[in-house]
PDB file with SEQRES, HELIX, SHEET and CRYST1 records, atoms N, CA, C and O in Angstrom:
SEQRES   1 A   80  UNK UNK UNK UNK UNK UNK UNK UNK UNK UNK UNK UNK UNK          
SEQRES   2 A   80  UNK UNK UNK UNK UNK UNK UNK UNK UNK UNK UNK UNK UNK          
SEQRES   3 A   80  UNK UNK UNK UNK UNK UNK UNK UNK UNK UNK UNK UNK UNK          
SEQRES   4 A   80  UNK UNK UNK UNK UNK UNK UNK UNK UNK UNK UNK UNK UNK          
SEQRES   5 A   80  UNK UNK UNK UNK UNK UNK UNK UNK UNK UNK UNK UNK UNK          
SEQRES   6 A   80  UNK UNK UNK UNK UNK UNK UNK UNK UNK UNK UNK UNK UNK          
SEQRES   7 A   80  UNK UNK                                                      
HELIX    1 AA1 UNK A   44  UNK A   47  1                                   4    
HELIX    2 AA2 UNK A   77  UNK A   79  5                                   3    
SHEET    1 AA1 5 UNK A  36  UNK A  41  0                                        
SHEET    2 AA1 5 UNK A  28  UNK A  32 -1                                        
SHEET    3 AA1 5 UNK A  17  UNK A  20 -1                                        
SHEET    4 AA1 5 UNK A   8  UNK A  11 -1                                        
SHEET    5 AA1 5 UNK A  56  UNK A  57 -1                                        
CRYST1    1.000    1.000    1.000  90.00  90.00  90.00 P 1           1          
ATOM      1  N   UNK A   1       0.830  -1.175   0.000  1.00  0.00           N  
ATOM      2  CA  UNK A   1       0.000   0.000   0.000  1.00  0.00           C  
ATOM      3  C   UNK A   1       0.887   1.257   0.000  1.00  0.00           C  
ATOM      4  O   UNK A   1       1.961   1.225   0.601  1.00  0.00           O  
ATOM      5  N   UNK A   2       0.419   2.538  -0.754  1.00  0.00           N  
ATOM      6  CA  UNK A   2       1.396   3.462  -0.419  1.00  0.00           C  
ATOM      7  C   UNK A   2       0.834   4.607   0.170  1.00  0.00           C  
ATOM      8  O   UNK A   2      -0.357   4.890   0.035  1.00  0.00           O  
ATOM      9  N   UNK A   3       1.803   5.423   0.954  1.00  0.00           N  
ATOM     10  CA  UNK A   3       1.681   5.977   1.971  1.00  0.00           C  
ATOM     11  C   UNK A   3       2.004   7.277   1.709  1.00  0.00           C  
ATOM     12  O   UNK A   3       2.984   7.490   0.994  1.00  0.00           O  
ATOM     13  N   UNK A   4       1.329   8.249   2.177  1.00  0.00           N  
ATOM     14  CA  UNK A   4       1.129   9.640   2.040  1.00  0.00           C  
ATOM     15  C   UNK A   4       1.813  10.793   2.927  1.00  0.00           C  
ATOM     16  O   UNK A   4       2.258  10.523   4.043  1.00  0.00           O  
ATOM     17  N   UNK A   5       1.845  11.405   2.672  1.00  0.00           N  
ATOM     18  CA  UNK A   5       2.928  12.483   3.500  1.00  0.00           C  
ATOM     19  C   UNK A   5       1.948  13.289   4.565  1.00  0.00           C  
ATOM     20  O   UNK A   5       0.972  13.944   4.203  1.00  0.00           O  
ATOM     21  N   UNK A   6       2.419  13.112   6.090  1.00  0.00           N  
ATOM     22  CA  UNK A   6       1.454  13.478   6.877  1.00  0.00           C  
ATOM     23  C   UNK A   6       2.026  14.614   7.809  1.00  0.00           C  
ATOM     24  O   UNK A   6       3.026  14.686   8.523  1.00  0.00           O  
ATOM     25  N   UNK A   7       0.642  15.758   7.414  1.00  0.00           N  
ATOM     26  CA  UNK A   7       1.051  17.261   8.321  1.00  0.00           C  
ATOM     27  C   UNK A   7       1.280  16.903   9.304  1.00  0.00           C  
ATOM     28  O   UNK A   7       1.261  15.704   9.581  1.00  0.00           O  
ATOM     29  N   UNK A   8       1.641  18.058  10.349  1.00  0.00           N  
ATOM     30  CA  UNK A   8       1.879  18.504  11.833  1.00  0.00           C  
ATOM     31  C   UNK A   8       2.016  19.527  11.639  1.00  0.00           C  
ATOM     32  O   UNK A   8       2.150  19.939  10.487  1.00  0.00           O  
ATOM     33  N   UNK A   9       2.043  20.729  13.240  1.00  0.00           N  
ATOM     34  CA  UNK A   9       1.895  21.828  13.066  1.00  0.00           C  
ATOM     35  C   UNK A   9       2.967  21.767  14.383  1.00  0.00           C  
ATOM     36  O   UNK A   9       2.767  20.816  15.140  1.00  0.00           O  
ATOM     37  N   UNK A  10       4.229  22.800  14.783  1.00  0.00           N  
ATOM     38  CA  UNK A  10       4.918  22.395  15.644  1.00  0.00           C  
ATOM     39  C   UNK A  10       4.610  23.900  15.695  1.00  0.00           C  
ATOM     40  O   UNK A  10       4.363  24.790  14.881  1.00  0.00           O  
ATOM     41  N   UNK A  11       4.765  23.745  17.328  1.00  0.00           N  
ATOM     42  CA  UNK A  11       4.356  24.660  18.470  1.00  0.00           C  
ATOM     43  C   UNK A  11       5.820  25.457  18.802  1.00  0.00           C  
ATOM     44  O   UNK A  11       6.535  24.871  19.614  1.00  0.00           O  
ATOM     45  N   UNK A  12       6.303  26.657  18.286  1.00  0.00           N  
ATOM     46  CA  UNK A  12       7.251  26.953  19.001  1.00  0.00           C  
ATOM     47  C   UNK A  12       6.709  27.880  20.667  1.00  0.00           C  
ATOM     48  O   UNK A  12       5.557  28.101  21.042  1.00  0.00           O  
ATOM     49  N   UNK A  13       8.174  28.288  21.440  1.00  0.00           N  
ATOM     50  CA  UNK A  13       7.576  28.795  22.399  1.00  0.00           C  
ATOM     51  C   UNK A  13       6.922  30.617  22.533  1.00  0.00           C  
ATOM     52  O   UNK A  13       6.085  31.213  23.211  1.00  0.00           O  
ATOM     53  N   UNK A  14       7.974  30.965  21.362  1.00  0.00           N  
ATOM     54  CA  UNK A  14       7.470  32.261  21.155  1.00  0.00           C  
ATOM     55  C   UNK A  14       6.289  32.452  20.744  1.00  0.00           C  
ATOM     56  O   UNK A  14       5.860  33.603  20.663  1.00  0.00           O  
ATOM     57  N   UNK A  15       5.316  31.087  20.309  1.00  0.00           N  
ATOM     58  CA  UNK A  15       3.457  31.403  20.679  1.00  0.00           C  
ATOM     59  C   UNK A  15       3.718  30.681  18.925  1.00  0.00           C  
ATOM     60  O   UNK A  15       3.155  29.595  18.786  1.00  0.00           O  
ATOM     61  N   UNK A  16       4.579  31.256  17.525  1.00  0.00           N  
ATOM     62  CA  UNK A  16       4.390  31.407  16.417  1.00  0.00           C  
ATOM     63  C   UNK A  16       4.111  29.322  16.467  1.00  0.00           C  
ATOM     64  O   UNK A  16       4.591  28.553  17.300  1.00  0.00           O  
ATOM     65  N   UNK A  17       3.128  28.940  15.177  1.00  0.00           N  
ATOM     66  CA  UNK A  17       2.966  27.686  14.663  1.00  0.00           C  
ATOM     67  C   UNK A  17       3.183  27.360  13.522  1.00  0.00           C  
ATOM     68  O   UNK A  17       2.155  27.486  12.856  1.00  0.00           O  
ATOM     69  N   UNK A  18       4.090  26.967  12.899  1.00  0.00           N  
ATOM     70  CA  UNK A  18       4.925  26.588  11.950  1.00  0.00           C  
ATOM     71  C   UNK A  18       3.627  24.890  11.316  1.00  0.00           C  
ATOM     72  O   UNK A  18       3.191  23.976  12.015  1.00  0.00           O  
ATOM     73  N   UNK A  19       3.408  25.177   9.677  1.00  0.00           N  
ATOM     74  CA  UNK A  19       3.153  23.954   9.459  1.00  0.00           C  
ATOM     75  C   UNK A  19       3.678  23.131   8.859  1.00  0.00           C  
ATOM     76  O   UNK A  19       4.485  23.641   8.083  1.00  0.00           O  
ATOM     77  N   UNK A  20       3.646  21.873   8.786  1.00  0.00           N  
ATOM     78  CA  UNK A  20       4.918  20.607   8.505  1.00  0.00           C  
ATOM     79  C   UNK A  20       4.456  19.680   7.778  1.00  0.00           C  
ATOM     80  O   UNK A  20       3.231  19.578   7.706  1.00  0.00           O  
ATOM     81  N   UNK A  21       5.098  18.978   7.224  1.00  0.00           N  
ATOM     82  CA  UNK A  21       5.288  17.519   6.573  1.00  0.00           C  
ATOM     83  C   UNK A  21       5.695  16.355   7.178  1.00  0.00           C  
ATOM     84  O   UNK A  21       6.192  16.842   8.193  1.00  0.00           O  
ATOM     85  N   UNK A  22       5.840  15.205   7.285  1.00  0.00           N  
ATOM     86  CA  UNK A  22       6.463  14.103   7.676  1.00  0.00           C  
ATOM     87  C   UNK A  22       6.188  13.401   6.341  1.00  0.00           C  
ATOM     88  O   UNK A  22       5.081  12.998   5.982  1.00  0.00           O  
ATOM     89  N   UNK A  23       7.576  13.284   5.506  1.00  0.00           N  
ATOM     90  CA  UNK A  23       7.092  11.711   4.440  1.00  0.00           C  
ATOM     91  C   UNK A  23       7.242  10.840   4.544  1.00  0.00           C  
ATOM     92  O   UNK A  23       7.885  10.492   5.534  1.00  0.00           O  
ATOM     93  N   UNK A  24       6.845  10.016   3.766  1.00  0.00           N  
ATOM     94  CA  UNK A  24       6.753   8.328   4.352  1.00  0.00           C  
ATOM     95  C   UNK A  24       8.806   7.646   5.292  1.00  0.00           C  
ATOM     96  O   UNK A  24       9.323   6.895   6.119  1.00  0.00           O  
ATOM     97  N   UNK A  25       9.071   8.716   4.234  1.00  0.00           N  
ATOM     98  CA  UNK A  25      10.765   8.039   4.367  1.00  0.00           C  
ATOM     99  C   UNK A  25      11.090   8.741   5.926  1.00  0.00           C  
ATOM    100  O   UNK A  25      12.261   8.608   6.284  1.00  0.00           O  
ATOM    101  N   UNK A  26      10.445   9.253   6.598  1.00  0.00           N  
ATOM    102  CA  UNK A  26      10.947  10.161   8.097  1.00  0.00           C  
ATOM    103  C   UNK A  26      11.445  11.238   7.528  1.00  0.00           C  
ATOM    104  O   UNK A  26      12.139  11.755   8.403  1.00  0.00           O  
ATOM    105  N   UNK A  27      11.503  11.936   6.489  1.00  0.00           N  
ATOM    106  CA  UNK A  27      11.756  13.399   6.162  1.00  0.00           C  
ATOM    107  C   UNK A  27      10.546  14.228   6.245  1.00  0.00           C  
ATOM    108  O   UNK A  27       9.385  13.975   5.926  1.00  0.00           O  
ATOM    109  N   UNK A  28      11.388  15.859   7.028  1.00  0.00           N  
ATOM    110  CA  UNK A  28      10.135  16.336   7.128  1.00  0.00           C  
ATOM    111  C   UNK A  28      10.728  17.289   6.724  1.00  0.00           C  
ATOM    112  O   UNK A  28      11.947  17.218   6.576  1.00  0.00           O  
ATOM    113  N   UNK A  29       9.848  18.742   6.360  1.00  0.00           N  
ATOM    114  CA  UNK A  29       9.836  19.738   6.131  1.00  0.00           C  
ATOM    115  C   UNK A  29       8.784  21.134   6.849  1.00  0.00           C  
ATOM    116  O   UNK A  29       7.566  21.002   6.975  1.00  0.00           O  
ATOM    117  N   UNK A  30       9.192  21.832   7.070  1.00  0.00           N  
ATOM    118  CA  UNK A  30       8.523  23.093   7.939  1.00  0.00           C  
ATOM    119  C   UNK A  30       8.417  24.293   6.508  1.00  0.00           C  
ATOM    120  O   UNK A  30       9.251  24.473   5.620  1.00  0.00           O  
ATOM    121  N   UNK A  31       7.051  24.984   6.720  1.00  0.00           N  
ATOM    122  CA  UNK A  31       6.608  26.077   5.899  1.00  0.00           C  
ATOM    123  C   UNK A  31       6.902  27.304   7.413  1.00  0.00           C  
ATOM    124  O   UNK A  31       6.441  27.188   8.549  1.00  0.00           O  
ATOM    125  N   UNK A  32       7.822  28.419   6.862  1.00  0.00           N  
ATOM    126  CA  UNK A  32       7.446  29.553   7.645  1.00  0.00           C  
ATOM    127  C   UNK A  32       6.614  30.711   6.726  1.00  0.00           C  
ATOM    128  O   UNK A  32       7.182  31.392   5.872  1.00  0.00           O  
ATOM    129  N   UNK A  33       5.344  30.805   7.009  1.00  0.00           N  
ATOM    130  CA  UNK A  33       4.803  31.929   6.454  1.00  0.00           C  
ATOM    131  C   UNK A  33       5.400  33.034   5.844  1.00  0.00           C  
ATOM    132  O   UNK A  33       4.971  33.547   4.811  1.00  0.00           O  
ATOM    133  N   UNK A  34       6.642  33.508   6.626  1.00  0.00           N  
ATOM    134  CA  UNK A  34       7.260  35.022   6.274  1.00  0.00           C  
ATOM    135  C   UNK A  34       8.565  34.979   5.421  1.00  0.00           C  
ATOM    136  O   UNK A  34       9.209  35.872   4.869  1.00  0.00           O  
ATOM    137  N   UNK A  35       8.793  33.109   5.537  1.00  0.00           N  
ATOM    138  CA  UNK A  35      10.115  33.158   4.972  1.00  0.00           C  
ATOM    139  C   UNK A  35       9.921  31.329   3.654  1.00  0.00           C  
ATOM    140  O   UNK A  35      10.858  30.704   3.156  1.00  0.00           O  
ATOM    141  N   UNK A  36       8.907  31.130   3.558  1.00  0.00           N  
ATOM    142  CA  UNK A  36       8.671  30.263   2.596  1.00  0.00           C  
ATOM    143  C   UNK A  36       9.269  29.038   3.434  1.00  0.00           C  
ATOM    144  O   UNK A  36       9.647  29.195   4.595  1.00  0.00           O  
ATOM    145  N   UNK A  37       9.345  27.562   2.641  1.00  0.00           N  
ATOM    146  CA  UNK A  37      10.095  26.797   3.184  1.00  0.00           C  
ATOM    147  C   UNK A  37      11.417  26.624   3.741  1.00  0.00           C  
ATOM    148  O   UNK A  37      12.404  26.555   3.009  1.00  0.00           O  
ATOM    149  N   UNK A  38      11.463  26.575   4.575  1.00  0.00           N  
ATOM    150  CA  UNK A  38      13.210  27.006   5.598  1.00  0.00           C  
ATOM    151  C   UNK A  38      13.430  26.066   6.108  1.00  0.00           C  
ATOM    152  O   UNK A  38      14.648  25.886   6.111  1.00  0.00           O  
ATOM    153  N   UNK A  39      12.743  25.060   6.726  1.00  0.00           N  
ATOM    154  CA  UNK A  39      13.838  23.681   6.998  1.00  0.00           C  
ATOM    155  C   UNK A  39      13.388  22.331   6.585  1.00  0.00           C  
ATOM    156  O   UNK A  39      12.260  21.838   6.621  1.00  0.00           O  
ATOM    157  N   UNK A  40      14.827  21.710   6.075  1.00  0.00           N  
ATOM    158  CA  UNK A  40      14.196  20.312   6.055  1.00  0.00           C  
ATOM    159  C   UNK A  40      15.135  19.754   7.026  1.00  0.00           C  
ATOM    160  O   UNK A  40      16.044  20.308   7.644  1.00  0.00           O  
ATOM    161  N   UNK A  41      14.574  18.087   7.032  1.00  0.00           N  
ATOM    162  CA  UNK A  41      15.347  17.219   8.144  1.00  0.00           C  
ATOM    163  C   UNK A  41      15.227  15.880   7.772  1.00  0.00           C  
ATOM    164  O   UNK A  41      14.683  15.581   6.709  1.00  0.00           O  
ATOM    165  N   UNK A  42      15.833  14.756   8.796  1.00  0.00           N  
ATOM    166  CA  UNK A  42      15.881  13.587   8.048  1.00  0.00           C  
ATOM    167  C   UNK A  42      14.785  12.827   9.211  1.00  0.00           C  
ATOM    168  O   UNK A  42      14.512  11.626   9.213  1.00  0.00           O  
ATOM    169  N   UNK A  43      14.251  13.863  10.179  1.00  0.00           N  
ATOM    170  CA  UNK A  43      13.747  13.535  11.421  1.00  0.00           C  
ATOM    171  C   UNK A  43      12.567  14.340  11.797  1.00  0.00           C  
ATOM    172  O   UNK A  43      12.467  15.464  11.303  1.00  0.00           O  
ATOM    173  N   UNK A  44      11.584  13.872  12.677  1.00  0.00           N  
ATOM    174  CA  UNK A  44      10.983  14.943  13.927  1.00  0.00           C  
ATOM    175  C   UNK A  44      12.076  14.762  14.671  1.00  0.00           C  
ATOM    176  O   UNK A  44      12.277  15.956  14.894  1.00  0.00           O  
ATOM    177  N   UNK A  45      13.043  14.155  15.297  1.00  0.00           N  
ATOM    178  CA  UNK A  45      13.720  14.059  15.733  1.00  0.00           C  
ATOM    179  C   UNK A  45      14.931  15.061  15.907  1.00  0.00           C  
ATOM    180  O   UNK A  45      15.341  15.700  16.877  1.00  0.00           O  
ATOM    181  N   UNK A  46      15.341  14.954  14.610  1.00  0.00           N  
ATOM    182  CA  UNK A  46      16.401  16.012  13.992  1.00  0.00           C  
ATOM    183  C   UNK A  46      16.015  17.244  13.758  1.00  0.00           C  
ATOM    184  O   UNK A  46      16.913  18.058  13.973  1.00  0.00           O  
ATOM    185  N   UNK A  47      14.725  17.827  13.292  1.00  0.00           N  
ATOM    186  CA  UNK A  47      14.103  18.859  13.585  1.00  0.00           C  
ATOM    187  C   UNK A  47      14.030  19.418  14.312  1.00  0.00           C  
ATOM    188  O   UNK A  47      14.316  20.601  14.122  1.00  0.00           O  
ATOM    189  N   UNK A  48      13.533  18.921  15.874  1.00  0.00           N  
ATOM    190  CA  UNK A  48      13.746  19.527  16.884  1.00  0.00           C  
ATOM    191  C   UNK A  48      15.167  19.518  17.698  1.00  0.00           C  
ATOM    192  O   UNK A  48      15.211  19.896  18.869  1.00  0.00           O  
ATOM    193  N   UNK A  49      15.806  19.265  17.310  1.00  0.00           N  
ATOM    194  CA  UNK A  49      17.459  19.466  17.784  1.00  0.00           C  
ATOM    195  C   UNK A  49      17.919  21.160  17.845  1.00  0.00           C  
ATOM    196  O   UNK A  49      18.478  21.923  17.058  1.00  0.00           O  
ATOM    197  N   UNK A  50      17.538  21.241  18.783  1.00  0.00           N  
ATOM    198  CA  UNK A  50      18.619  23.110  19.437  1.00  0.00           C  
ATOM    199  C   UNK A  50      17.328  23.672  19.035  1.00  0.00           C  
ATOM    200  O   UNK A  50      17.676  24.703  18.460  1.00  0.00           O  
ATOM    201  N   UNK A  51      15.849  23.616  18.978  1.00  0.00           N  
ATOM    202  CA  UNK A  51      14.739  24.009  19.605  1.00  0.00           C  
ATOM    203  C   UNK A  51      14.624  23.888  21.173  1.00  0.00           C  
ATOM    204  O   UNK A  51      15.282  22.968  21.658  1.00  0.00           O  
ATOM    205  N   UNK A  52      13.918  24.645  22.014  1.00  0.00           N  
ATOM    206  CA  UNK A  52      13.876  24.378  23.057  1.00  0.00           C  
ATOM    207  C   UNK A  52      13.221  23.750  23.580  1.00  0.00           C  
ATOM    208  O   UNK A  52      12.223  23.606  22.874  1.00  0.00           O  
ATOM    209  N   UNK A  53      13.088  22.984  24.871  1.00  0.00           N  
ATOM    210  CA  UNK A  53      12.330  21.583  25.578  1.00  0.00           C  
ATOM    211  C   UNK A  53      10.633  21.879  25.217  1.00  0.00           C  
ATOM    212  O   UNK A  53       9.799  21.016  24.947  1.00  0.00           O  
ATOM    213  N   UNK A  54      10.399  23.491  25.311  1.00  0.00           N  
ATOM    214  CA  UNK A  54       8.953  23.534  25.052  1.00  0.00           C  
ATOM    215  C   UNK A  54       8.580  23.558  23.851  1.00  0.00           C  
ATOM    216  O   UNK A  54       7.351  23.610  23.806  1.00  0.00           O  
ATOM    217  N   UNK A  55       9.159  23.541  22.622  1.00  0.00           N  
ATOM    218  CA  UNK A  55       8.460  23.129  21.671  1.00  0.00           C  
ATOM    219  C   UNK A  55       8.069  21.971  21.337  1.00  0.00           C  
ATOM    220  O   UNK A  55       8.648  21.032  21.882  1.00  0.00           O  
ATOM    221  N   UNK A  56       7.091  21.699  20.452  1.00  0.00           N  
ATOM    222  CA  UNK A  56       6.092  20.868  20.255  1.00  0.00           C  
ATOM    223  C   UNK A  56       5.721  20.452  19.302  1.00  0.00           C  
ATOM    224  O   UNK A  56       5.708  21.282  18.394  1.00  0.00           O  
ATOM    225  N   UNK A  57       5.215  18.995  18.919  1.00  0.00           N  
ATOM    226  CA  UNK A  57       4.851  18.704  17.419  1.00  0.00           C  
ATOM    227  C   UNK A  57       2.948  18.197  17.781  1.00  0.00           C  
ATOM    228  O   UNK A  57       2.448  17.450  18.621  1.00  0.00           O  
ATOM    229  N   UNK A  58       2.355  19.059  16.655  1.00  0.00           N  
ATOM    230  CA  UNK A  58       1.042  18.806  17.149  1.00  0.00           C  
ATOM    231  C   UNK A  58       0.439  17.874  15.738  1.00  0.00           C  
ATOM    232  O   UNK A  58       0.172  18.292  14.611  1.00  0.00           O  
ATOM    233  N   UNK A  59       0.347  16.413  16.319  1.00  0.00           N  
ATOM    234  CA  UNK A  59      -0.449  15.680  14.956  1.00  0.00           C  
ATOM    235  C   UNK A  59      -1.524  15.987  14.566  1.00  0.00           C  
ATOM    236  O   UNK A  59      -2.017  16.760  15.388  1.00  0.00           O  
ATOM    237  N   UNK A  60      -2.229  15.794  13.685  1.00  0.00           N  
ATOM    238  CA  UNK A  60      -3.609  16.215  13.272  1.00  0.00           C  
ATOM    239  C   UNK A  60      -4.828  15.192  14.021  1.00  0.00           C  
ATOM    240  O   UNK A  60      -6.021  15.482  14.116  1.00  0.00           O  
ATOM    241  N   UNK A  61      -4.134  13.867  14.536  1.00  0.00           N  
ATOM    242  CA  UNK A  61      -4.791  12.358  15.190  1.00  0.00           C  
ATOM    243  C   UNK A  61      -4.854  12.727  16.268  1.00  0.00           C  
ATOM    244  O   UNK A  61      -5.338  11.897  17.037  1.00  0.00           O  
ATOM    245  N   UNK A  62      -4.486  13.909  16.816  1.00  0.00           N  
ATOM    246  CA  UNK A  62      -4.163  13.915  18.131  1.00  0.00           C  
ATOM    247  C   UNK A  62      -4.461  15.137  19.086  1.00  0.00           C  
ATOM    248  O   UNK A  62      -4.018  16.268  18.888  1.00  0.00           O  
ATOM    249  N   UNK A  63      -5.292  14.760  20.179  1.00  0.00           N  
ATOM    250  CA  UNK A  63      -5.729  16.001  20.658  1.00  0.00           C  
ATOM    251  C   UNK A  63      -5.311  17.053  21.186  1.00  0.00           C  
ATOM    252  O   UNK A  63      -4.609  16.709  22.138  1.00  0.00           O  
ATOM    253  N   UNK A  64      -5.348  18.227  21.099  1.00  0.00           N  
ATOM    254  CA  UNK A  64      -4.354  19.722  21.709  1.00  0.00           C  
ATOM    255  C   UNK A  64      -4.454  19.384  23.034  1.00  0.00           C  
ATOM    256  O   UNK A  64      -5.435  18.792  23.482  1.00  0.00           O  
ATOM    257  N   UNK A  65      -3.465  19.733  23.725  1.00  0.00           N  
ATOM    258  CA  UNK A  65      -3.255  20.282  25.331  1.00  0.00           C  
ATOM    259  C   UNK A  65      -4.191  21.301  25.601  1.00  0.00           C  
ATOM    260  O   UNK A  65      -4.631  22.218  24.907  1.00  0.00           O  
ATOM    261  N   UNK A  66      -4.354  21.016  26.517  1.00  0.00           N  
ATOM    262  CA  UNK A  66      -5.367  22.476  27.078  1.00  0.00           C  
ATOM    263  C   UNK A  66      -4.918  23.536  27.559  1.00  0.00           C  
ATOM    264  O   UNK A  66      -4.307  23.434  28.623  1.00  0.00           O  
ATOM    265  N   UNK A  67      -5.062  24.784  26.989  1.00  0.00           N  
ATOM    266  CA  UNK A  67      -3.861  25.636  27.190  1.00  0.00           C  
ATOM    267  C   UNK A  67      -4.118  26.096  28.860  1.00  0.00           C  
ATOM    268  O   UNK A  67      -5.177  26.048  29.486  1.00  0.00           O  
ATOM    269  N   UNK A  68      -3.083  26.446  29.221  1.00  0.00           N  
ATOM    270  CA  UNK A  68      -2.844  26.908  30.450  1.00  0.00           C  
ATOM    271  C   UNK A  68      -3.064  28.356  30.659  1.00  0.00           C  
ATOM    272  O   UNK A  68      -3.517  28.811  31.709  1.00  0.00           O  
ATOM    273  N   UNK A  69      -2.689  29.155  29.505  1.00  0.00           N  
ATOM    274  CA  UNK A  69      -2.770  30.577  29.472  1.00  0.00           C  
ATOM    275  C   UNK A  69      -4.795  31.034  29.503  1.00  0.00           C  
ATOM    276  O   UNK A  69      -5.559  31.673  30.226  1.00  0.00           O  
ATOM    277  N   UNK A  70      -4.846  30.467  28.621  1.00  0.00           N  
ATOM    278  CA  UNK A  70      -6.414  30.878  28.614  1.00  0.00           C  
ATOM    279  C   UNK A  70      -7.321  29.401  28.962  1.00  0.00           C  
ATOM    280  O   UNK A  70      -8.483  29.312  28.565  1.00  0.00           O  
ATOM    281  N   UNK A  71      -6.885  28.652  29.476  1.00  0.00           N  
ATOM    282  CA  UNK A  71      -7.705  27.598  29.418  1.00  0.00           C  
ATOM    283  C   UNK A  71      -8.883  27.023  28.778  1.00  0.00           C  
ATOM    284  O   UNK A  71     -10.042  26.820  29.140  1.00  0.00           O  
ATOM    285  N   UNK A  72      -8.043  26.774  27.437  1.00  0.00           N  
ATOM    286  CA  UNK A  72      -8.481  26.387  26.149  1.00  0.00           C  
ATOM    287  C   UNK A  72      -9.614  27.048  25.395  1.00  0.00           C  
ATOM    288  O   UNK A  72     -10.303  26.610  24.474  1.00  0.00           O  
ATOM    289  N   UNK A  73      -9.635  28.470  26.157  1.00  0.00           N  
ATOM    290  CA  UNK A  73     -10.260  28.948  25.057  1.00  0.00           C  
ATOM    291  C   UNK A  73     -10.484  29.300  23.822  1.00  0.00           C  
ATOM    292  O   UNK A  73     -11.551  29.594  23.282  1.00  0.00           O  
ATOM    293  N   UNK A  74      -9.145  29.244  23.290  1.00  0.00           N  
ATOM    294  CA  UNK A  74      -8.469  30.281  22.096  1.00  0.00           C  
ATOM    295  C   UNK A  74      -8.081  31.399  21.755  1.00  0.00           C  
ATOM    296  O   UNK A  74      -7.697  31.801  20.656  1.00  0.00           O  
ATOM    297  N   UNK A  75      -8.237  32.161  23.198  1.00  0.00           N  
ATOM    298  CA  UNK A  75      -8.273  33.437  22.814  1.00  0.00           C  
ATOM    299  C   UNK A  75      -7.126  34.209  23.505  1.00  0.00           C  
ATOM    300  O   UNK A  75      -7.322  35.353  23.916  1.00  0.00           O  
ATOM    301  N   UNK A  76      -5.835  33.543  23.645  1.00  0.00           N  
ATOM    302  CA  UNK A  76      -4.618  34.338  23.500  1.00  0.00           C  
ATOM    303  C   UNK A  76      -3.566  33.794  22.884  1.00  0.00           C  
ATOM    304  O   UNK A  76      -3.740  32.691  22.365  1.00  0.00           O  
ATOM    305  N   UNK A  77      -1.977  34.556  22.780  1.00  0.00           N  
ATOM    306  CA  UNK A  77      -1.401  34.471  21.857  1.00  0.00           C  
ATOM    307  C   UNK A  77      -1.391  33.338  21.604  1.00  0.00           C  
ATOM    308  O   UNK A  77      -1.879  32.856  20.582  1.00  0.00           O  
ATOM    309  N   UNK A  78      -0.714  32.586  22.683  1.00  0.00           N  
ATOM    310  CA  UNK A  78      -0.436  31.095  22.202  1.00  0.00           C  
ATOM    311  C   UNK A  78      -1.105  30.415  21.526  1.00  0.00           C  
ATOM    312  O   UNK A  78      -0.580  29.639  20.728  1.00  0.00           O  
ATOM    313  N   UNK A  79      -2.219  30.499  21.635  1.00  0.00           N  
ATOM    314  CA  UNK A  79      -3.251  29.610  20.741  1.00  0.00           C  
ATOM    315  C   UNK A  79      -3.561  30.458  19.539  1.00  0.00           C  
ATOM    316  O   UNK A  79      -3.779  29.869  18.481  1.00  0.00           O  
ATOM    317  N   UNK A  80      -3.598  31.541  19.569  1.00  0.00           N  
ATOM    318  CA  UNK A  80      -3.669  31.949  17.788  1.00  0.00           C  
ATOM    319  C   UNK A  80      -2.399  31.300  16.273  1.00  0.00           C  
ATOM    320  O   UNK A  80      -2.583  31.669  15.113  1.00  0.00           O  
TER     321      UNK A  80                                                      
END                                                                             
């Protein structure tokens, strides 16, 4: 069967959400809005290397954390 290349959206801590790729082979790639595609990797793994402990990879299968700042409302930075 073949297998499709699956988003994520990784959480940095400065609030900004970067959206992503994972392809079948463990390569991923990040879109920055302001600066077009800017990283690839051979990993989530390797991706997050010299990011800091609080960033985050958010699957699409998988349910958000409940934010702490507004308690999951949506309605501050972090969650925009």
């Amino acid at each position: 069967m073949n297998q499709f290349a699956r988003g994520f959206r990784l959480h940095l801590p400065d609030g900004r959400t970067l959206d992503g790729a994972q392809f079948p082979s463990g390569r991923c790639v990040l879109d920055d809005p302001e600066r077009g595609l800017v990283t690839a990797a051979v990993s989530i793994e390797a991706l997050l290397e010299g990011e800091s402990e609080s960033a985050r990879v958010e699957w699409p299968d998988q349910p958000s954390p409940k934010c702490v700042v507004c308690d999951g409302t949506g309605r501050c930075h972090a969650c925009m």
